[in-house]
N, CA, C and O atoms as a Maestro MAE file, in Angstrom:
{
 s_m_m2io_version
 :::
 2.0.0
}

f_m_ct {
 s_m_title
 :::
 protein
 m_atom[296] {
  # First column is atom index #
  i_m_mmod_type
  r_m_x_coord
  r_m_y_coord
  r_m_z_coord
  i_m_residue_number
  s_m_chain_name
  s_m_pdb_residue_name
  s_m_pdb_atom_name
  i_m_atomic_number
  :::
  1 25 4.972 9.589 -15.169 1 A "UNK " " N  " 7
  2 3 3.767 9.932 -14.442 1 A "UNK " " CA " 6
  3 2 3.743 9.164 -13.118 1 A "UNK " " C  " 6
  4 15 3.902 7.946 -13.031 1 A "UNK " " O  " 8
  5 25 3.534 9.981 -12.124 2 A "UNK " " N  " 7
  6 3 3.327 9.295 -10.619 2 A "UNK " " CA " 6
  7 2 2.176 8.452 -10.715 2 A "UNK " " C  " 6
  8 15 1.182 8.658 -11.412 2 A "UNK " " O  " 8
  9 25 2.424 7.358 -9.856 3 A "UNK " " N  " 7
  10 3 0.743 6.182 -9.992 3 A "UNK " " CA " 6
  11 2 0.565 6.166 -8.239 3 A "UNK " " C  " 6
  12 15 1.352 6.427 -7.330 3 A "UNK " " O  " 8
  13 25 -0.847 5.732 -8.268 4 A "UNK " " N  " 7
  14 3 -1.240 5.824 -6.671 4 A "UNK " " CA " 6
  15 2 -1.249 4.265 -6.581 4 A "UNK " " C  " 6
  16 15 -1.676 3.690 -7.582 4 A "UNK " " O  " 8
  17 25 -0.898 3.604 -5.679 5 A "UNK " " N  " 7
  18 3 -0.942 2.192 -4.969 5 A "UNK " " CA " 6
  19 2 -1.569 2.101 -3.845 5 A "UNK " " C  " 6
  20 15 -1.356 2.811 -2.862 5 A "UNK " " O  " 8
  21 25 -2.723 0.843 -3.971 6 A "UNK " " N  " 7
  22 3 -3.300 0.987 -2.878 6 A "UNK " " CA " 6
  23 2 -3.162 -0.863 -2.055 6 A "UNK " " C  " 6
  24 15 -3.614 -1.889 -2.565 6 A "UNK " " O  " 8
  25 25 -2.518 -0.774 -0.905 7 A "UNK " " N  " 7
  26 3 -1.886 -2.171 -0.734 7 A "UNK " " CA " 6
  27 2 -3.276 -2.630 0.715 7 A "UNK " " C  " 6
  28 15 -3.859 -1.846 1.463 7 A "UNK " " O  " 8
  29 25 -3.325 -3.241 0.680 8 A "UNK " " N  " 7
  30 3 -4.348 -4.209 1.980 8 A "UNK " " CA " 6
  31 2 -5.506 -5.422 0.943 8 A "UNK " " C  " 6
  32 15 -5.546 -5.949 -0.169 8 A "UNK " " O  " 8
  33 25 -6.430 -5.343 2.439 9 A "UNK " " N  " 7
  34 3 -7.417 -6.774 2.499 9 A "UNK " " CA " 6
  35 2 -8.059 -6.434 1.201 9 A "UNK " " C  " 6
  36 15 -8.585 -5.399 0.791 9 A "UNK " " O  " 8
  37 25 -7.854 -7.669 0.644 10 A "UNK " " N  " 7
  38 3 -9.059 -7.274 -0.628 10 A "UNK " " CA " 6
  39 2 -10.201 -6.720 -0.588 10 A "UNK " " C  " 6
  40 15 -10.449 -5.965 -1.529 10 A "UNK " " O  " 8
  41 25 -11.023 -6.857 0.244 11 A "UNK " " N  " 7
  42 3 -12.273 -6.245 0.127 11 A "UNK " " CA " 6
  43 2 -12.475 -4.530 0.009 11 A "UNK " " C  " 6
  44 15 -13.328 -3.765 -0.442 11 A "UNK " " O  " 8
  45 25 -10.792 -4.395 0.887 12 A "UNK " " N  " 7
  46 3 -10.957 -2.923 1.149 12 A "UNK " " CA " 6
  47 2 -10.203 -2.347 0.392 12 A "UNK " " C  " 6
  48 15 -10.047 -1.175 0.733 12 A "UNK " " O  " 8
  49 25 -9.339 -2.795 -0.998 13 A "UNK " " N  " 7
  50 3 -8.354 -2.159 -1.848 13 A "UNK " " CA " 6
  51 2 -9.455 -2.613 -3.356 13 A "UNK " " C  " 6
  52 15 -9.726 -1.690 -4.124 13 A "UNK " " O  " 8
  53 25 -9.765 -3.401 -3.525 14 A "UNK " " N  " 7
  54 3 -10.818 -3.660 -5.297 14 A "UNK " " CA " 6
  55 2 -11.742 -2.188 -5.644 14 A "UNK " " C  " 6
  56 15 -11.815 -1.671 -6.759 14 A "UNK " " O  " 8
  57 25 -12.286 -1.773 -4.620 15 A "UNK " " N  " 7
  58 3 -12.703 -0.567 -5.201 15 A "UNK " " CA " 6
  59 2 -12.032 0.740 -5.612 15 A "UNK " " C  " 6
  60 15 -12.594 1.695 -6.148 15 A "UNK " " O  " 8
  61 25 -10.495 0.619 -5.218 16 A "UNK " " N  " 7
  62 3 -9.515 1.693 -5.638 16 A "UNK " " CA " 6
  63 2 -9.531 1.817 -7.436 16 A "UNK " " C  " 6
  64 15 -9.678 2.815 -8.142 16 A "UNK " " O  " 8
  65 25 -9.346 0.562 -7.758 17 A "UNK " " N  " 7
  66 3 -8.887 0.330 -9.482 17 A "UNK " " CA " 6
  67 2 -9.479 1.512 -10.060 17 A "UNK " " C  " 6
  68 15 -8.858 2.425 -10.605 17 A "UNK " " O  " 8
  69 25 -11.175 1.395 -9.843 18 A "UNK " " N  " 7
  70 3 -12.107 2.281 -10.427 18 A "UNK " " CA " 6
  71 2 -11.685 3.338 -10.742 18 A "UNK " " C  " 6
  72 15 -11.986 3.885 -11.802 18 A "UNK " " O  " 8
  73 25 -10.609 4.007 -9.542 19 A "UNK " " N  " 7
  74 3 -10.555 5.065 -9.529 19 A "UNK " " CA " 6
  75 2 -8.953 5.070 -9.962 19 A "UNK " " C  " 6
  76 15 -8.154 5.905 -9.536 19 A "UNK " " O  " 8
  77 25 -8.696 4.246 -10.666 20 A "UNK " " N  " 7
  78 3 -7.616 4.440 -11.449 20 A "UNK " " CA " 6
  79 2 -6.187 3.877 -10.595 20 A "UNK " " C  " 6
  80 15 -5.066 3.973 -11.097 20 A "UNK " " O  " 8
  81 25 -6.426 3.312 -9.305 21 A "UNK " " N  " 7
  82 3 -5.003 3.288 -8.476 21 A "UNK " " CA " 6
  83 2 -4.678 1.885 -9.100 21 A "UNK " " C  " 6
  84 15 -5.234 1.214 -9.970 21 A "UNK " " O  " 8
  85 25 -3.614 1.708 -8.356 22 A "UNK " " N  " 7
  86 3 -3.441 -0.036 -8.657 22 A "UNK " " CA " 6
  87 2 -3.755 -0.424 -7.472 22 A "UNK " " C  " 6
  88 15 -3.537 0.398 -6.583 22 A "UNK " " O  " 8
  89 25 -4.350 -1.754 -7.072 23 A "UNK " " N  " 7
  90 3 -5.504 -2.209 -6.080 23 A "UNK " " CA " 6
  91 2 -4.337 -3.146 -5.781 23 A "UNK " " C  " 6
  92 15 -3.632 -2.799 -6.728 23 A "UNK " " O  " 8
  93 25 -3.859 -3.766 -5.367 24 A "UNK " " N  " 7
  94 3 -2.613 -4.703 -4.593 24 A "UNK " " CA " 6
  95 2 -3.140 -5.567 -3.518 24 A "UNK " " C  " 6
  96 15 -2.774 -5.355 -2.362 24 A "UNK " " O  " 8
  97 25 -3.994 -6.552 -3.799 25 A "UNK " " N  " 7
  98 3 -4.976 -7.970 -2.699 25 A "UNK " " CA " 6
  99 2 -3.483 -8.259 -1.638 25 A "UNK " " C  " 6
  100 15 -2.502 -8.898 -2.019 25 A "UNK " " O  " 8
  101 25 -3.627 -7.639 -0.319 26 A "UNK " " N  " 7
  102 3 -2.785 -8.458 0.672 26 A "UNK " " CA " 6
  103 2 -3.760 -8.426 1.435 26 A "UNK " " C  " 6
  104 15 -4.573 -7.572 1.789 26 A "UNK " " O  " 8
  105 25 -3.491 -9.886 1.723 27 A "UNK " " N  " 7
  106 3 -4.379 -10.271 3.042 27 A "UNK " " CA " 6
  107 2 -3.761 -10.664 4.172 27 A "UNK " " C  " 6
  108 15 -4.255 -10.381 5.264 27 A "UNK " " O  " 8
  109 25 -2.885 -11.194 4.092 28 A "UNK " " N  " 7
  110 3 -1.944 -11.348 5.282 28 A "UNK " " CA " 6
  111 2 -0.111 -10.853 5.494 28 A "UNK " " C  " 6
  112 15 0.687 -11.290 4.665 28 A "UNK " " O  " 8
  113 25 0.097 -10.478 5.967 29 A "UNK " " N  " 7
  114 3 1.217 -10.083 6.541 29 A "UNK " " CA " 6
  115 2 2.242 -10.299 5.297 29 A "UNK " " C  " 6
  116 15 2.559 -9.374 4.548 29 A "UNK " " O  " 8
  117 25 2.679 -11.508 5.179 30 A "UNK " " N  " 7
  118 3 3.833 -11.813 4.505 30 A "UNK " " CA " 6
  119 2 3.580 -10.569 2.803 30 A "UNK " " C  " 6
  120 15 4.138 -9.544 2.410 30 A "UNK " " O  " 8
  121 25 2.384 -11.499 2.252 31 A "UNK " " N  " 7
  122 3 1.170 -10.792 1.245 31 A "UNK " " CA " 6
  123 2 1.763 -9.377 1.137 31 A "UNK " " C  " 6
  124 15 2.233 -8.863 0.122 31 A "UNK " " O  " 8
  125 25 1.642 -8.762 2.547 32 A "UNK " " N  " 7
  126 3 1.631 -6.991 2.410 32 A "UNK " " CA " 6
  127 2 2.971 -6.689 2.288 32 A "UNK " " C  " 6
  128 15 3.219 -5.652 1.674 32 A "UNK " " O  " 8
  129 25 3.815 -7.273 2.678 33 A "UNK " " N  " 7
  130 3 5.428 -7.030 2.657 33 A "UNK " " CA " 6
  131 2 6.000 -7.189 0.955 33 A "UNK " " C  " 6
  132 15 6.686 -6.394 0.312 33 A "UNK " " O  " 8
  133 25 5.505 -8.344 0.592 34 A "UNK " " N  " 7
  134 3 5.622 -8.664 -1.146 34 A "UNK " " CA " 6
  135 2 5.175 -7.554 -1.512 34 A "UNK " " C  " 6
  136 15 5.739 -6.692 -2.187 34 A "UNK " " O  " 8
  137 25 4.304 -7.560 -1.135 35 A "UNK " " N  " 7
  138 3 3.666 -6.275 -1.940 35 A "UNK " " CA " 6
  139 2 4.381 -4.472 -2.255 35 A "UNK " " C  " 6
  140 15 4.662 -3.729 -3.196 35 A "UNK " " O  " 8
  141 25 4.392 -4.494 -1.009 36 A "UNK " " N  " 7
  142 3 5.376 -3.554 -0.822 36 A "UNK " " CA " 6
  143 2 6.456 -3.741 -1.630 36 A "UNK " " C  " 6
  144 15 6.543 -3.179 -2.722 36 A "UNK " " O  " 8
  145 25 7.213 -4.412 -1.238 37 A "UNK " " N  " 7
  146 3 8.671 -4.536 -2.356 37 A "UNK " " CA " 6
  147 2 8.427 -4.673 -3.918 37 A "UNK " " C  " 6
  148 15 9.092 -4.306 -4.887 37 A "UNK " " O  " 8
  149 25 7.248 -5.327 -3.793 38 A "UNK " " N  " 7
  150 3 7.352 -5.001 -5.356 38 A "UNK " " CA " 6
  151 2 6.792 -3.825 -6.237 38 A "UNK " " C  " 6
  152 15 6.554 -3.928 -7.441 38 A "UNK " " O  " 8
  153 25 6.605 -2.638 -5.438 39 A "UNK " " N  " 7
  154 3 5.980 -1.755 -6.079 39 A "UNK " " CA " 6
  155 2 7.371 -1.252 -7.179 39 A "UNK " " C  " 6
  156 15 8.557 -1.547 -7.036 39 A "UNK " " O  " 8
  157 25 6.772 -0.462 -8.209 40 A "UNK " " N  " 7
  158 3 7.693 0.152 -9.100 40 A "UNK " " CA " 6
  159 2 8.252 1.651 -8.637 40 A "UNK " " C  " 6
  160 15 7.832 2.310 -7.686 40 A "UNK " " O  " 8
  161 25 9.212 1.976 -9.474 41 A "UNK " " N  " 7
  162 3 9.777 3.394 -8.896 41 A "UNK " " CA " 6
  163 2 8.696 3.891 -9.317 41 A "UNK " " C  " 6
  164 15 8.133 3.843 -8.224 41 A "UNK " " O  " 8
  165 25 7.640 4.494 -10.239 42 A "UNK " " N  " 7
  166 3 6.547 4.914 -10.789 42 A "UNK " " CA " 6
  167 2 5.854 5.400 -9.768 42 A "UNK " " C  " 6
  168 15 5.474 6.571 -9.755 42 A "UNK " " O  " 8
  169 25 5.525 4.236 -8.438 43 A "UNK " " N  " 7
  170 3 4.905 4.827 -7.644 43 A "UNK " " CA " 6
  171 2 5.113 6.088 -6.665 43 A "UNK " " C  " 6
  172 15 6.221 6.208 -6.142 43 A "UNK " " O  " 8
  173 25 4.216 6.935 -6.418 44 A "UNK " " N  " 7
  174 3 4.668 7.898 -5.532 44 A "UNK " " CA " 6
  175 2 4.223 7.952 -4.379 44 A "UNK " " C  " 6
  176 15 4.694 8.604 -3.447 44 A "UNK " " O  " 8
  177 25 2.647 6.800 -4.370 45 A "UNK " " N  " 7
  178 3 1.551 7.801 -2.867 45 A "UNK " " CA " 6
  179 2 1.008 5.964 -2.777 45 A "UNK " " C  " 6
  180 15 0.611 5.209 -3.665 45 A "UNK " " O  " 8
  181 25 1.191 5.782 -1.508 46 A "UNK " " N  " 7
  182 3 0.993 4.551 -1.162 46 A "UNK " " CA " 6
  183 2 -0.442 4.418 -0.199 46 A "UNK " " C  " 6
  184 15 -0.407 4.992 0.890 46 A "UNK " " O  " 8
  185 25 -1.679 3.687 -0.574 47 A "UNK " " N  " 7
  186 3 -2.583 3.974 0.320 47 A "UNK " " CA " 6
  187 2 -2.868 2.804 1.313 47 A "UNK " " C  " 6
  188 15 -3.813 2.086 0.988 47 A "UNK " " O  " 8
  189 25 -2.121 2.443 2.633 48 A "UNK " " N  " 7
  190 3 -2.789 1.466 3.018 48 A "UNK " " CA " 6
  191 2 -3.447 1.388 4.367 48 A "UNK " " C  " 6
  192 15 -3.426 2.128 5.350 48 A "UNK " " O  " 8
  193 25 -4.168 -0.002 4.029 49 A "UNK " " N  " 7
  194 3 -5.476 0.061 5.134 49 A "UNK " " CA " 6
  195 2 -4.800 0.062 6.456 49 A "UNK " " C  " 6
  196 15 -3.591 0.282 6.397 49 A "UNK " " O  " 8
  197 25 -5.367 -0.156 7.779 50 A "UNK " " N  " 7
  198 3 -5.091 -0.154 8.810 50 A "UNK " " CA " 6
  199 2 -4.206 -1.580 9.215 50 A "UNK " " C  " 6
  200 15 -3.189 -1.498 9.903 50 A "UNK " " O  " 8
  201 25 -4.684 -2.792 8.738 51 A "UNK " " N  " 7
  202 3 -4.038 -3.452 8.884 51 A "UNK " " CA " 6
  203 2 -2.439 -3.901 8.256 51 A "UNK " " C  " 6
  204 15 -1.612 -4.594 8.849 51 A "UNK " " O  " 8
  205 25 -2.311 -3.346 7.026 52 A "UNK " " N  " 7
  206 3 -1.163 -3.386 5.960 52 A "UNK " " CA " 6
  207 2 -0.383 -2.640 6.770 52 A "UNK " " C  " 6
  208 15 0.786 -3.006 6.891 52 A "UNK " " O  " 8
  209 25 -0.785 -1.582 7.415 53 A "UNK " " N  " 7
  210 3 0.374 -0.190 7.769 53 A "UNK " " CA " 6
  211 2 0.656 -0.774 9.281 53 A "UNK " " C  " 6
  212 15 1.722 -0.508 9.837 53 A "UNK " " O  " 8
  213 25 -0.104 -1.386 9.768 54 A "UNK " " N  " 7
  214 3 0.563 -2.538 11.095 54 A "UNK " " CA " 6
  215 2 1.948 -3.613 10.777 54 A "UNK " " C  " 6
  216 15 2.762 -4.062 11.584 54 A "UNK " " O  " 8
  217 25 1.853 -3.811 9.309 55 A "UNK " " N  " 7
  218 3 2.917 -4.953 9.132 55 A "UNK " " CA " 6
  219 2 3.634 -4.067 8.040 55 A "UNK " " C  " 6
  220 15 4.410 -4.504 7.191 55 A "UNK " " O  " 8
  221 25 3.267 -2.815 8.190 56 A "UNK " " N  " 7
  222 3 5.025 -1.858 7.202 56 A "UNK " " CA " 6
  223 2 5.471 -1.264 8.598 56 A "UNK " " C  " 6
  224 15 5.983 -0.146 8.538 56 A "UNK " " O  " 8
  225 25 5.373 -1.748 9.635 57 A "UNK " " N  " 7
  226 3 5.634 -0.084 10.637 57 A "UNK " " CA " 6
  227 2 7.040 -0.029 10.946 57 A "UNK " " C  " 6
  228 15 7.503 0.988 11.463 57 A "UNK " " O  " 8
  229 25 8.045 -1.417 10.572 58 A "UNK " " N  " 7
  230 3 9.178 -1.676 10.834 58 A "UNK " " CA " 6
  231 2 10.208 -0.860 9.621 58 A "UNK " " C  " 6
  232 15 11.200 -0.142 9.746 58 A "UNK " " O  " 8
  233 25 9.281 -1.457 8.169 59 A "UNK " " N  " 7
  234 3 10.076 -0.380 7.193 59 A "UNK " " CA " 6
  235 2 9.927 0.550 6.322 59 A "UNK " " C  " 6
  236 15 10.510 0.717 5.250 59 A "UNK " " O  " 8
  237 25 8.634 1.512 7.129 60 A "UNK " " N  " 7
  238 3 7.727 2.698 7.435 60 A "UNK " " CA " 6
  239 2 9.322 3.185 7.766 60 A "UNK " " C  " 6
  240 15 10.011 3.722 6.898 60 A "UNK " " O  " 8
  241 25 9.720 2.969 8.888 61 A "UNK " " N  " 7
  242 3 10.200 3.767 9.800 61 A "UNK " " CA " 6
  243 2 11.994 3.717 9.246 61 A "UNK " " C  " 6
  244 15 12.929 4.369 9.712 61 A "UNK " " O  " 8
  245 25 12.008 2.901 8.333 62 A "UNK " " N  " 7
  246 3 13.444 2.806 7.830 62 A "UNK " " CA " 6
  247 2 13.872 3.360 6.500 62 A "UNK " " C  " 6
  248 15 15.058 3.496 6.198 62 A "UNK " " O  " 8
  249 25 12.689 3.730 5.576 63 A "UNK " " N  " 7
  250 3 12.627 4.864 5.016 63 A "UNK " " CA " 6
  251 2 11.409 5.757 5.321 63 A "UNK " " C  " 6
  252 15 10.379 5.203 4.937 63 A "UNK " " O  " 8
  253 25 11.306 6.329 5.590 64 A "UNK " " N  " 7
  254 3 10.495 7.133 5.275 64 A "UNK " " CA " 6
  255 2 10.418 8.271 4.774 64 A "UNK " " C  " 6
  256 15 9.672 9.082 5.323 64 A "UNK " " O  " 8
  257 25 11.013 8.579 3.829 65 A "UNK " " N  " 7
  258 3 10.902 8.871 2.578 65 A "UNK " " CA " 6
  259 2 10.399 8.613 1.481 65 A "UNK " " C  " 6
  260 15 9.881 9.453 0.746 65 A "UNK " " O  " 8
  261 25 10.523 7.104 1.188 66 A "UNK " " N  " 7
  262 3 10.564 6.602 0.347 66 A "UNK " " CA " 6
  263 2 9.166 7.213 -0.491 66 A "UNK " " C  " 6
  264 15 9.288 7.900 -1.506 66 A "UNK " " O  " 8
  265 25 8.064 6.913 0.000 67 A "UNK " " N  " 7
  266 3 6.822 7.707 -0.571 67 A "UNK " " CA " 6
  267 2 6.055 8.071 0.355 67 A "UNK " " C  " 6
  268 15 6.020 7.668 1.518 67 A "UNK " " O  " 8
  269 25 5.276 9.030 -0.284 68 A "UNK " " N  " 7
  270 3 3.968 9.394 0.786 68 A "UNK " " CA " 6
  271 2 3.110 8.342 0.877 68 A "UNK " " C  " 6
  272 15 3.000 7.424 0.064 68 A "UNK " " O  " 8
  273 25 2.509 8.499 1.881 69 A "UNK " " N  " 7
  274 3 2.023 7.052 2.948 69 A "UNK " " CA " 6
  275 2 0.637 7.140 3.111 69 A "UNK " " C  " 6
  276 15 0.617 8.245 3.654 69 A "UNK " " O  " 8
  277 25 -0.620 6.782 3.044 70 A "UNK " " N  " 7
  278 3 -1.554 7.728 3.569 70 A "UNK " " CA " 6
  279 2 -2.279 6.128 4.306 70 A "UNK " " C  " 6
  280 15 -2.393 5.017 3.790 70 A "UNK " " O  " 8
  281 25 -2.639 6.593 5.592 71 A "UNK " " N  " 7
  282 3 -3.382 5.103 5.918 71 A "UNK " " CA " 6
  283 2 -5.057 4.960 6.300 71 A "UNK " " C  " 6
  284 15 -5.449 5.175 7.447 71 A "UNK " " O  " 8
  285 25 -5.746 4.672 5.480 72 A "UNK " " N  " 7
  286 3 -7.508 4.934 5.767 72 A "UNK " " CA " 6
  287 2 -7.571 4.536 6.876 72 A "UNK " " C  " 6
  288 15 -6.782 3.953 7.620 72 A "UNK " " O  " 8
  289 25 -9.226 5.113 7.015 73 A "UNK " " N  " 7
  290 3 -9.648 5.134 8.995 73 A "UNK " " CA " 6
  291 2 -9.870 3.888 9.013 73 A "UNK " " C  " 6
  292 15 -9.267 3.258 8.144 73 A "UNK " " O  " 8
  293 25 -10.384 3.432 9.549 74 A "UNK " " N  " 7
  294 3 -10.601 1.800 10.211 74 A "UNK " " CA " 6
  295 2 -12.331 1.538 9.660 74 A "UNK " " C  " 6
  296 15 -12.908 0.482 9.919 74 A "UNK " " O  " 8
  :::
 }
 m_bond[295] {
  # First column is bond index #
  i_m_from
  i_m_to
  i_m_order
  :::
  1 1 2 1
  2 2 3 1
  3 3 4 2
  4 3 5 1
  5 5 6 1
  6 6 7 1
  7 7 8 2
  8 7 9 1
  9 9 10 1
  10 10 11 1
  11 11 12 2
  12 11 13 1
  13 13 14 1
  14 14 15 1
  15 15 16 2
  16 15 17 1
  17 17 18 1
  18 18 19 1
  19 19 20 2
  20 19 21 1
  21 21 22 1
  22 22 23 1
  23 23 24 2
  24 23 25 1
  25 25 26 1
  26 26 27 1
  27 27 28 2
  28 27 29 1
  29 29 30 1
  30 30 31 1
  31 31 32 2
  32 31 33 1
  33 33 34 1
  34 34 35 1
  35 35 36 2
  36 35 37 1
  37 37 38 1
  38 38 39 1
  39 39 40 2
  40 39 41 1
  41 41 42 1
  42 42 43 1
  43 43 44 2
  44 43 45 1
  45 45 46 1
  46 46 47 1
  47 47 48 2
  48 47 49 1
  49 49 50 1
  50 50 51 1
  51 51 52 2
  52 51 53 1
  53 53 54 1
  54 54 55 1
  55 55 56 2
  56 55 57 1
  57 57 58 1
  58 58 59 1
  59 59 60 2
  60 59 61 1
  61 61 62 1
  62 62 63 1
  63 63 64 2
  64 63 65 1
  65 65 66 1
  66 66 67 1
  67 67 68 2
  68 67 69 1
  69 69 70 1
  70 70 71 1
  71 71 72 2
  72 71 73 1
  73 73 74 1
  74 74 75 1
  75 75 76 2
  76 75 77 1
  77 77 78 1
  78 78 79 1
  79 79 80 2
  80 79 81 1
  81 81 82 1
  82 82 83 1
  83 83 84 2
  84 83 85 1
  85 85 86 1
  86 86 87 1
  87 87 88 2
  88 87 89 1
  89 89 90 1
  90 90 91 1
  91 91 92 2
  92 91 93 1
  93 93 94 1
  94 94 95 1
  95 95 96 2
  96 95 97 1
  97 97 98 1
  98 98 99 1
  99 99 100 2
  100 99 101 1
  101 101 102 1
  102 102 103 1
  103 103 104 2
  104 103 105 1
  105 105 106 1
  106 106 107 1
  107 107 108 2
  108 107 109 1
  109 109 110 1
  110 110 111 1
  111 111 112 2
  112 111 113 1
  113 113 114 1
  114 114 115 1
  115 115 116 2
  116 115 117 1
  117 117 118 1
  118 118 119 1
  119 119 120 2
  120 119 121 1
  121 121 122 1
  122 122 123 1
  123 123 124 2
  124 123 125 1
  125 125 126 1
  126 126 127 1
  127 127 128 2
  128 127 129 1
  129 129 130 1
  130 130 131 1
  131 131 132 2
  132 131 133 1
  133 133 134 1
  134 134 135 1
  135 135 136 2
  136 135 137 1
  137 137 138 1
  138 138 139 1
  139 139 140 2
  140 139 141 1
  141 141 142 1
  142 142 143 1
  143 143 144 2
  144 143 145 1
  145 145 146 1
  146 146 147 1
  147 147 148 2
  148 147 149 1
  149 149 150 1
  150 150 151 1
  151 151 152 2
  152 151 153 1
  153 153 154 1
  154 154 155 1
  155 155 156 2
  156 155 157 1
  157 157 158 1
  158 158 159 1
  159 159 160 2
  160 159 161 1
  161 161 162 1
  162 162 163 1
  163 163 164 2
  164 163 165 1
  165 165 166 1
  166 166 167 1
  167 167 168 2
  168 167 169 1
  169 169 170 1
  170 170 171 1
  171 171 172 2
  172 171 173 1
  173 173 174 1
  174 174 175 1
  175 175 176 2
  176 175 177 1
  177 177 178 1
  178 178 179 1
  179 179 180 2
  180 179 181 1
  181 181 182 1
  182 182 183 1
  183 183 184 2
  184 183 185 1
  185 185 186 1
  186 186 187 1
  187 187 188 2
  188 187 189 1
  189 189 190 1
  190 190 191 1
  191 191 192 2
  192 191 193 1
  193 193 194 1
  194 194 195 1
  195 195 196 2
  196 195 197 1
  197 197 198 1
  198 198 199 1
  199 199 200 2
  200 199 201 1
  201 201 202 1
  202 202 203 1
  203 203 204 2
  204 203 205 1
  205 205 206 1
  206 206 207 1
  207 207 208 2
  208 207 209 1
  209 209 210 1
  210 210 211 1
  211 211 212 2
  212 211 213 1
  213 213 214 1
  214 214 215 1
  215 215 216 2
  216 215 217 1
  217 217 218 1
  218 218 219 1
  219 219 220 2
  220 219 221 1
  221 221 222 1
  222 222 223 1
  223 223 224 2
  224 223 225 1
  225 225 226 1
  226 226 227 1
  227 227 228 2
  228 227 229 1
  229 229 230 1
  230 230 231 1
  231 231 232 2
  232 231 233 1
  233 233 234 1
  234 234 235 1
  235 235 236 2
  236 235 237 1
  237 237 238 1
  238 238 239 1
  239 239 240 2
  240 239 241 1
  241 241 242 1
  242 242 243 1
  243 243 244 2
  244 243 245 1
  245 245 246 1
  246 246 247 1
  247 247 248 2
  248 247 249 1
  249 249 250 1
  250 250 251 1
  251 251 252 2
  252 251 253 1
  253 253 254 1
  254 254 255 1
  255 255 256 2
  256 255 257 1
  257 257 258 1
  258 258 259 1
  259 259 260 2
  260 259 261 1
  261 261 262 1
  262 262 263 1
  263 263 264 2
  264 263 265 1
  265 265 266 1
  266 266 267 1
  267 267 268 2
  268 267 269 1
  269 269 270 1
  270 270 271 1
  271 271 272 2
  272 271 273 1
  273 273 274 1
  274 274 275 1
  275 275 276 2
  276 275 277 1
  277 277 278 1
  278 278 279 1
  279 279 280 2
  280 279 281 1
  281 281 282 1
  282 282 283 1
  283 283 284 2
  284 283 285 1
  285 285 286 1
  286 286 287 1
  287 287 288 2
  288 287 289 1
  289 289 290 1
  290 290 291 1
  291 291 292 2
  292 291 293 1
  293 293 294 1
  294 294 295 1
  295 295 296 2
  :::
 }
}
């Protein structure tokens, strides 16, 4: 089964769980990169905030494939 991941600032990923995603607390840079790498193959649809998708844009762009990406408004 595909799972939704939702990676950024805590405040703005804790209300995902509810809705069943996995909620992933990065708050700073390094934070969002761990994060990233450690997702499982499981995942398919990656949701991150505005600031998270500022510090993937290097390896956004080196797969992109890898999963669908979706990045909330600001």
């Amino acid at each position: 089964m595909a799972h939704i991941a939702v990676i950024g600032e805590r405040a703005r990923v804790e209300g995902w769980a509810l809705g069943g995603a996995l909620a992933v607390p990065a708050d700073d840079p390094d934070e969002v990169r761990a994060a990233w790498h450690a997702l499982d193959d499981d995942v398919s649809v990656v949701v991150l905030t505005p600031a998270a998708a500022r510090c993937l844009e290097e390896e956004r762009e080196r797969h992109p494939d890898a999963v669908l990406i979706v990045v909330t408004p600001p």
